[in-house]
Steps between C-alpha positions, in 0.01 A plus 500: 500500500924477572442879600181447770715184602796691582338790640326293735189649359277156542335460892728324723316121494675508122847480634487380814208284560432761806179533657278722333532885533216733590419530130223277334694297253270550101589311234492589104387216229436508091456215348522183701550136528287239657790282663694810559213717692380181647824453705504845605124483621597178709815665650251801613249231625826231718570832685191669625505807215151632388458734246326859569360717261588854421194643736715348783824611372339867491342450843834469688658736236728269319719366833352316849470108494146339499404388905440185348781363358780633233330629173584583121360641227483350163500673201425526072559700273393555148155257549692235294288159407700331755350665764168333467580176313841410718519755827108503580428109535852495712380786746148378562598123535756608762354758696657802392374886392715690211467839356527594145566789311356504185488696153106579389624558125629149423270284750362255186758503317742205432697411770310675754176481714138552401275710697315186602767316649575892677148422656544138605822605686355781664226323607669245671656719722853352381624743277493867588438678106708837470669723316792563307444776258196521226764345195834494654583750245846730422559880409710602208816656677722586118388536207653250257420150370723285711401150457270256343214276730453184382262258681649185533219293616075508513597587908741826446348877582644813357569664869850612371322666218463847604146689468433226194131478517351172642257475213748539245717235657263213541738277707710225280386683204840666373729765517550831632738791530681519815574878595741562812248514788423433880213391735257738519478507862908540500464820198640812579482620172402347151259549237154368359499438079180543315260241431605559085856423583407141624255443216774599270748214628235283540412575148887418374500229691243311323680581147845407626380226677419458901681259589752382268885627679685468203281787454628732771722734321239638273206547792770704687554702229103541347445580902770739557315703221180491639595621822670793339177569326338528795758606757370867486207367680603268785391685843779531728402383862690641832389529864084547557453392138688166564341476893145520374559245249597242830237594685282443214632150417498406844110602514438328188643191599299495832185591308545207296586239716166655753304482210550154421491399848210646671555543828839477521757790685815531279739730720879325437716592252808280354717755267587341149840441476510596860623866405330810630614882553368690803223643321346186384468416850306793607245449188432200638431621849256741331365193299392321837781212521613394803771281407750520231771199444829553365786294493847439763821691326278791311627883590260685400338779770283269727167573579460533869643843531260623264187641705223305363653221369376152516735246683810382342528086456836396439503124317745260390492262295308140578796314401601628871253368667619178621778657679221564725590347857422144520516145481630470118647868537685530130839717524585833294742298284251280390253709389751713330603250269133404435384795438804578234458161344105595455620810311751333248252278440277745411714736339644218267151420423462891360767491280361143333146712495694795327719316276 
């Protein structure tokens, strides 16, 4: 954040307060609050904002301001419970349209949305159901038992698990080994381990015991032999290998979300972690998107030189949007120090959950 501060990476209303640029302002949420959301829905509403969807973004190809008044795009990633139960109500009651990206393979599970409330939302026209990768999931980029997962609540996913099996990591259900890995849509290189490997683990883990951490020493080591049992066999994965695999995932996670939604177009694309690599970007060209959001500050190749590719969507963060211009405008400064405080916070409450 200091660095995209600095570098003056952020659109000019954050510093300044200016007048909006020729870019549509979008917006990134996770998990959210009612009073907080709440305050930033009635700041949109005091000043004349309405929301678009990504359709409309596409249709002017990311830049051009609505005839009708200044827009925005709201966005969520991940599908997180708070989207229907806190973000949903809020929209609808107020008159506002959001889009979010969600992830098929954990839609059910706790701490997320259910297909059904997918539906409802759809339905009513306020939220805009797309996609953000089939399971969010990581490659295997060395070799080597690195690190221990523990869940620390019902709520926590295994995304920084790389390539560990969604069924064998029922979510809040216990450990895992963490191998050095990346996103998959970000992998240059890495490699895929065999099925037996994770049943192996899985296998120690339920002698040694899942979830106990006084117990981490010994699952490193019982896991740093299976893998060398089985390292022989990991497939190494480089350049169409590793391409195919995105353009599969990105399928897969349209299929799904189509499926459960009949009659409903999935063609934008949020990148997990908001990292891509050049060729990720033409997979999903070839996979029919139209869209694909990434974040302000990230370096990697963009995707409008590539012939092809869908549109690029720069977001920031919706702790920005209230520096939106407007009665109630909130400076940089302020949100700053919210937004840090809102991190200690968090990060304190980690190490309690850890200790």
């Amino acid at each position: 954040m200091a660095r995209t501060v600095r570098d003056k990476q952020y659109p000019a209303f954050v510093y300044a307060g200016a007048q909006l640029g020729p870019d549509v302002p979008v917006f990134f949420y996770h998990q959210v609050e009612e009073r907080e959301f709440e305050t930033d829905l009635v700041h949109l509403r005091r000043n004349g904002y309405r929301t678009l969807s990504c359709d409309e973004l596409a249709a002017s190809g990311g830049d051009g301001r609505p005839a009708d008044g200044e827009g925005v795009v709201l966005t969520f990633d991940d599908g997180l419970s708070s989207l229907y139960q806190t973000a949903y109500p809020l929209l609808r009651r107020l008159g506002f349209r959001a889009v979010a990206y969600v992830v098929p393979a954990y839609i059910g599970h706790p701490g997320f949305v259910d297909w059904e409330q997918c539906a409802e939302m759809a339905k009513s026209g306020v939220i805009d159901i797309q996609a953000h990768s089939f399971s969010h999931s990581m490659v295997v980029t060395d070799l080597r038992i690195a690190d221990v997962w523990f869940p620390s609540s019902d709520r926590d996913v295994p995304w920084t698990v790389p390539e560990l099996p969604l069924q064998e990591a029922e979510i809040g259900a216990g450990a895992a080994p963490v191998l050095p890995g990346t996103p998959l849509y970000a992998a240059g290189r890495g490699f895929r381990l065999p099925r037996a490997f994770w049943e192996d683990c899985r296998s120690v883990a339920n002698r040694v015991g899942w979830c106990r951490r006084s117990n981490r020493d010994r699952l490193l080591e019982a896991w740093a032999d299976a893998l060398a049992d089985h390292r022989g066999a990991a497939e190494c994965l480089t350049g169409e290998r590793l391409r195919g695999m995105v353009k599969d995932d990105a399928s897969r996670c349209r299929a799904a979300i189509e499926e459960r939604l009949p009659g409903h177009h999935v063609r934008h694309f949020a990148y997990p972690w908001a990292r891509h690599r050049p060729e990720s970007w033409t997979a999903l060209g070839e996979s029919g998107f139209r869209t694909a959001a990434i974040a302000l500050g990230v370096k990697e190749g963009a995707g409008p030189d590539l012939q092809g590719a869908p549109t690029e969507i720069r977001r920031v963060s919706g702790d920005f949007l209230r520096c939106l211009p407007g009665d109630g405008r909130r400076g940089l400064a302020s949100v700053i120090v919210r937004k840090t405080a809102r991190r200690l916070r968090r990060d304190r409450g980690n190490d309690d959950a850890n200790g």
